[in-house]
N, C-alpha and C positions, 0 to 999 in steps of 0.2 A: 845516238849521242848518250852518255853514261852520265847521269848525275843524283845528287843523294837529294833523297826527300827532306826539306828542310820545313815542311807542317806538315800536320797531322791529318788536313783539311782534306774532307774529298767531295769532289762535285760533279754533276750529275750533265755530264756535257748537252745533250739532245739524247732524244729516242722517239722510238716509232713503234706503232704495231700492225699488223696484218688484220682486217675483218674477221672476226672470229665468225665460223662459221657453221649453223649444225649441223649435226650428223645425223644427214641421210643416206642410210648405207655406207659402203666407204667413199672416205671423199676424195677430192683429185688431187690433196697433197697427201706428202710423207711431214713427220714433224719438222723435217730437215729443212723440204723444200720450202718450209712456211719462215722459216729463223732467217734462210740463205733470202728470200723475197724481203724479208723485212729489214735484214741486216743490208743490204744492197741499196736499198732507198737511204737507209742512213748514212752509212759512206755517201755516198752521190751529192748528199748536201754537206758536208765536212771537207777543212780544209785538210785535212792526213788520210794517206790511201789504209788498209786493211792491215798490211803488210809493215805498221807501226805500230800496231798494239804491242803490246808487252805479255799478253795472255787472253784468252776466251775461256770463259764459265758461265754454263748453261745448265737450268734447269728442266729435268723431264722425267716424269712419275712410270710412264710406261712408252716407251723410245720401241720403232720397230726390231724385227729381228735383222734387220741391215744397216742399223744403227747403234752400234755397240759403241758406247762414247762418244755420243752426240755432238757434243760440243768439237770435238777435234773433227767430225765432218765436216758441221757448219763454218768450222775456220778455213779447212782445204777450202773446199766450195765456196767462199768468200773472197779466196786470195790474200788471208796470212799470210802462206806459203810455211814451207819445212820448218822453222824454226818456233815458229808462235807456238808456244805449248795450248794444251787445252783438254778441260776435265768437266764431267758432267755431275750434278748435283740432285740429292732427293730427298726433300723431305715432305713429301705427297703434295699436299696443296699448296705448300707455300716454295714449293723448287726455287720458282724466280724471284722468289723475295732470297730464301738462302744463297741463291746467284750471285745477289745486288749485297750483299752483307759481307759474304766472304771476298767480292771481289775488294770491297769496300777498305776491308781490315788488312788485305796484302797490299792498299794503295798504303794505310796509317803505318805499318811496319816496314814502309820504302822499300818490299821488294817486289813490287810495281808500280808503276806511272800512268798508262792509260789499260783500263780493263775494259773491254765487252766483256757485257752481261745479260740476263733477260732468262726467256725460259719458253720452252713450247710444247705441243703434244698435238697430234691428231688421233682424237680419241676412238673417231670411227674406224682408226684401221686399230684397235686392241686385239692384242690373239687371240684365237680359240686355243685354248688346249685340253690337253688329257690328262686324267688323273693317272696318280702313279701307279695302278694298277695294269692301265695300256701301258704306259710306258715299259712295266718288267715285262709285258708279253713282247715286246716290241725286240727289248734287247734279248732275250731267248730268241726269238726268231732271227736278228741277224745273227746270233753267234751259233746259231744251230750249223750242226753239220752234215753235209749230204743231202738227199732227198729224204731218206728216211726219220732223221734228224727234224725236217723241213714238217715232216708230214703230221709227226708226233708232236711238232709242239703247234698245230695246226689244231689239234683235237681239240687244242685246251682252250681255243679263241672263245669268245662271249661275245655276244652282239651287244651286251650294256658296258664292254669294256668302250665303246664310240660314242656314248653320251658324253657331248662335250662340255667342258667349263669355259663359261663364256669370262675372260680373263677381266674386262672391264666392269663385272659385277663382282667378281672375287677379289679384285685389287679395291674395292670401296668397301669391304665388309671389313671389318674390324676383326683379327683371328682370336684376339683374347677374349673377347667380350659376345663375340657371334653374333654382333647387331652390325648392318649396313647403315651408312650417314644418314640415309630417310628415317629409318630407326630411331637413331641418336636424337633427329629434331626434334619426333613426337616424342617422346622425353623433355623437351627443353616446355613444347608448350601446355601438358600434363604440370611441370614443375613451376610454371609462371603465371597459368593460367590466363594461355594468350589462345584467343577464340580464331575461327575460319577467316573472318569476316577482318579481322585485324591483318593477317596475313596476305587474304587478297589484295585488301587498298591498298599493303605495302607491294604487291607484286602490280598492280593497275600502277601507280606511283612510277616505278621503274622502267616502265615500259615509255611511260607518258614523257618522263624526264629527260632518257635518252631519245624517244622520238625528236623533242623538242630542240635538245643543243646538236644534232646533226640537223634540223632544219634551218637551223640560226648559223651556221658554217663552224663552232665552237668544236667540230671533231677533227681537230689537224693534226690528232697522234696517230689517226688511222693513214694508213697507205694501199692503195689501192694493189691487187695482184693478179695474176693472170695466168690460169690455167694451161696444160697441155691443149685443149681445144681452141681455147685462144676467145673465152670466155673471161671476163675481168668483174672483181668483185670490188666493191666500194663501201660496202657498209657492212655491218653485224648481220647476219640473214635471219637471226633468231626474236629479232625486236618485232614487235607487232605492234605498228603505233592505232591501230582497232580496237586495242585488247579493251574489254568490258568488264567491270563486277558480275554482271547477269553472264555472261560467258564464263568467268572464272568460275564461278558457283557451281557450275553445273557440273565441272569434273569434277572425276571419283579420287577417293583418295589412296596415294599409290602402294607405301609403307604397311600400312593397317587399315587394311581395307573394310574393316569391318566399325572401328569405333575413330579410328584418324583423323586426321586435318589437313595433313601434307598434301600435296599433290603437285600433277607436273608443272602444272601453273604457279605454283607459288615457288618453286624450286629453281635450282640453276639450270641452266640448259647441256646434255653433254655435244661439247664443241668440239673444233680445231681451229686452232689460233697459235700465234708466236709475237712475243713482242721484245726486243731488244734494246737496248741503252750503252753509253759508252759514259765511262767513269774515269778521274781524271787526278791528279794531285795538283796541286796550287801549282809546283813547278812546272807540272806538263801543262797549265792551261795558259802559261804565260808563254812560255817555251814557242808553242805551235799557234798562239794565236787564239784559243778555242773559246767559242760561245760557251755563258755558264748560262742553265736551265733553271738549278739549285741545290744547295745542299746536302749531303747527308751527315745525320746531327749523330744520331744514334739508332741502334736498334736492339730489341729484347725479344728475349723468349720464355716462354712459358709451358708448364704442363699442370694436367688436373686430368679428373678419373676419363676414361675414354669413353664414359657412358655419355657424359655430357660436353661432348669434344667442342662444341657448339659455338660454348660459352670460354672459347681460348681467348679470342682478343678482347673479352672482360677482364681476363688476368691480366694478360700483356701488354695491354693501355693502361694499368693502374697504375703495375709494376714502374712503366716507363714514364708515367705523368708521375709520382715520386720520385723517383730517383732526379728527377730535375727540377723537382719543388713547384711542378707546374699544376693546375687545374684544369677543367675544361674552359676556362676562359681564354686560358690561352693559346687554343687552337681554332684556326681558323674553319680549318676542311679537315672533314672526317670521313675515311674511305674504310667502310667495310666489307670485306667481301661478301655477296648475296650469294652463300652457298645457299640458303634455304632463307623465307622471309623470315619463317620463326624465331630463326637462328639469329638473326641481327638483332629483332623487337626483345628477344630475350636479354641479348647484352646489355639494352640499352633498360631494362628491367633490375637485371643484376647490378648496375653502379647506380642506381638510384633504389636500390633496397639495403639499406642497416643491416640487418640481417647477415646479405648475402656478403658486406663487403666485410664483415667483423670476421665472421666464420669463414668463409673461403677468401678473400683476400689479402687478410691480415689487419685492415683498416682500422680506425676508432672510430669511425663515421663514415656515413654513406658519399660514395665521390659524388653523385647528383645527378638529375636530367642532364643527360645533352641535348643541345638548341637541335631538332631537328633540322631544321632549314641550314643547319651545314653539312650534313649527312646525305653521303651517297647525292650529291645537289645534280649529276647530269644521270640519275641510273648508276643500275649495278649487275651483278652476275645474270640476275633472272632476266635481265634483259639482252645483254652481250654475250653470256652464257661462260661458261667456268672451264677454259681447256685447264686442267689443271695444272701443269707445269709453267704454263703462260700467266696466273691470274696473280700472282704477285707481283711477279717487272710490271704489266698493267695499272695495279690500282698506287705503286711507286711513281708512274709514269705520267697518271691522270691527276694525281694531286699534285705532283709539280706543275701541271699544265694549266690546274683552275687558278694557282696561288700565284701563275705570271700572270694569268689574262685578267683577273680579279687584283692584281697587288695589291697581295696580301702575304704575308709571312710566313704560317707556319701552320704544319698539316701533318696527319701521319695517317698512315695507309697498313691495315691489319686482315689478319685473317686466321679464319680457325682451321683445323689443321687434322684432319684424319688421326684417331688413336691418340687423341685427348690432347693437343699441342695448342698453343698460337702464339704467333710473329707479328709484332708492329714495330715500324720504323718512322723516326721520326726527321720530318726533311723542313728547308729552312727555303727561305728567296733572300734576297739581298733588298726585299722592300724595306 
């Protein structure tokens, strides 16, 4: 049925996600199989089949090589069928939040009605590849001719042309800048002067948190899935609800090994996960009947030097908490992404420093403390761990989900962003 958007309104029907899962060696999904699991439980509790969306937009930072536009697998595989268009999204860490943005803006220009969206990655299957060096031996050698052809450019081979590039360390290092994200953070806690010992409690914290709201039943955005072996996951595998200060301490630090503070423990986890959401205009949700979850108000973006990429969703929460004359009192739930702990302690450093917010914000005054006790309140990256195309629709997903179960109003869910970005989006309930 054809009809015109008569609001601007777009809401946030349901969503789910799949147990993000670490990566030990490669794991039993592709990023496809993980969106197709998760997108499938969603349907299955919705009253509209697949095959009535209006589009699919999917976020994913590094999609196999049998994955070439993601998103239009995951629709086949879903049961769109032929006609559903569908396009994949990248903007490194925050894919599934640029998912949930863009689907957002084709609901507010009425040339969509209901959108899937979301975003995923299985990080342990990342390529190896080869540098362009193998590569031009590569192409001399098929286009060689004859044997003789064959043989000569056989002379030229190098055994260091097979030293591989592990593609999920190269895809995190920064090309401008030549620093890796673990890099960028010891920077943030050099520049904040935020100690080991700070870092840990907030990674013991994270662990303890989300241990806690999956023992109390509070994880109903996770969906269980089921491997080719016929093996079924339930929860995040990366959570350690053991984890100790006296255990964290004891790791080395990974970044800077020599004077650092990072380490794998305070850090995100590399995952595989997916999580997806269906988006809706006023029209479609009355139209088809559909549960509202909650709003999407607005969303912003931001950039700053890539040295301290860290410190994205300091800008992109100020930016967005002006632009609507709000404060931090008026936000209920505050979802950071736990790329690194330093990384969040530093944010919340940067809007309660004058300084920081005069000169790099633009401010006349420092925006202030945030009330911890709304921050990251069930766990965050370091605990669930960070697939990166996935962790935006996530922490979009998880703040609608505290701010029904808690009725409470109003929340926004950010994250910093590889090569100096960050994205926060600011979402509503009908409390």
């Amino acid at each position: 049925m054809k009809f015109k958007n008569n609001s601007s309104r777009v809401f946030v029907v349901d969503g789910t996600r799949t147990p993000f899962l670490k990566a030990k060696g490669v794991g039993p999904f592709s990023a496809s199989d993980l969106a197709v699991q998760a997108g499938s439980a969603l349907f299955n509790r919705l009253p509209i089949e697949a095959n009535q969306v209006d589009e699919v937009i999917i976020g994913a930072a590094m999609p196999g090589p049998d994955e070439a536009n993601i998103a239009r697998i995951i629709a086949m595989r879903l049961g769109c069928g032929d006609k559903v268009p569908a396009f994949t999204v990248m903007r490194n860490c925050a894919s599934g939040l640029q998912a949930i943005d863009t689907g957002a803006q084709n609901i507010t220009m009425g040339r969509s009605q209901l959108v899937l969206v979301g975003g995923t990655e299985a990080m342990s299957r990342a390529p190896i590849l080869y540098d362009l060096a193998m590569v031009n031996w590569l192409s001399r050698w098929m286009t060689a001719k004859g044997f003789a052809g064959k043989a000569k450019t056989l002379t030229a081979f190098r055994p260091h042309l097979l030293i591989p590039i592990i593609g999920l360390l190269r895809g995190l290092t920064d090309p401008l800048i030549g620093m890796n994200m673990g890099q960028t953070a010891e920077e943030l806690a050099y520049r904040f002067g935020i100690d080991r010992l700070a870092m840990d409690k907030f990674a013991f914290n994270s662990h303890h948190a989300l241990a806690k709201a999956y023992a109390e039943g509070l994880m109903t955005e996770v969906t269980p899935i089921v491997d080719s072996r016929g093996q079924v996951y339930h929860q995040d595998t990366g959570l350690r609800a053991d984890v100790t200060l006296e255990g964290l301490a004891k790791l080395k630090p990974v970044f800077d090994k020599k004077f650092g503070q990072v380490t794998a423990g305070n850090s995100s986890q590399v995952t595989d996960g997916a999580c997806v959401l269906l988006l809706a205009s006023e029209a479609a949700v009355k139209l088809h009947q559909l549960p509202v979850l909650g709003e999407i108000m607005d969303c912003n973006w931001q950039a700053l030097d890539p040295k301290y990429m860290g410190l994205g969703p300091a800008h992109a929460v100020a930016s967005l908490l002006a632009k609507h004359d709000f404060n931090f009192k008026h936000i209920d739930i505050l979802e950071i992404n736990e790329a690194f702990a330093v990384q969040v302690l530093a944010c919340l450093e940067a809007w309660n420093n004058t300084n920081y917010c005069q000169d790099a914000l633009g401010m006349k005054k420092a925006l202030g403390a945030f009330d911890v006790e709304k921050l990251n309140v069930e766990g965050g990256a370091i605990a669930t761990g960070h697939p990166i195309g996935a962790s935006g629709a996530r922490i979009v997903l998880h703040v609608l989900n505290m701010l029904k179960k808690k009725k409470l109003k109003r929340g926004i869910a950010t994250l910093c962003i590889g090569g100096g970005q960050g994205g926060a989006m600011l979402l509503e309930t009908g409390e």
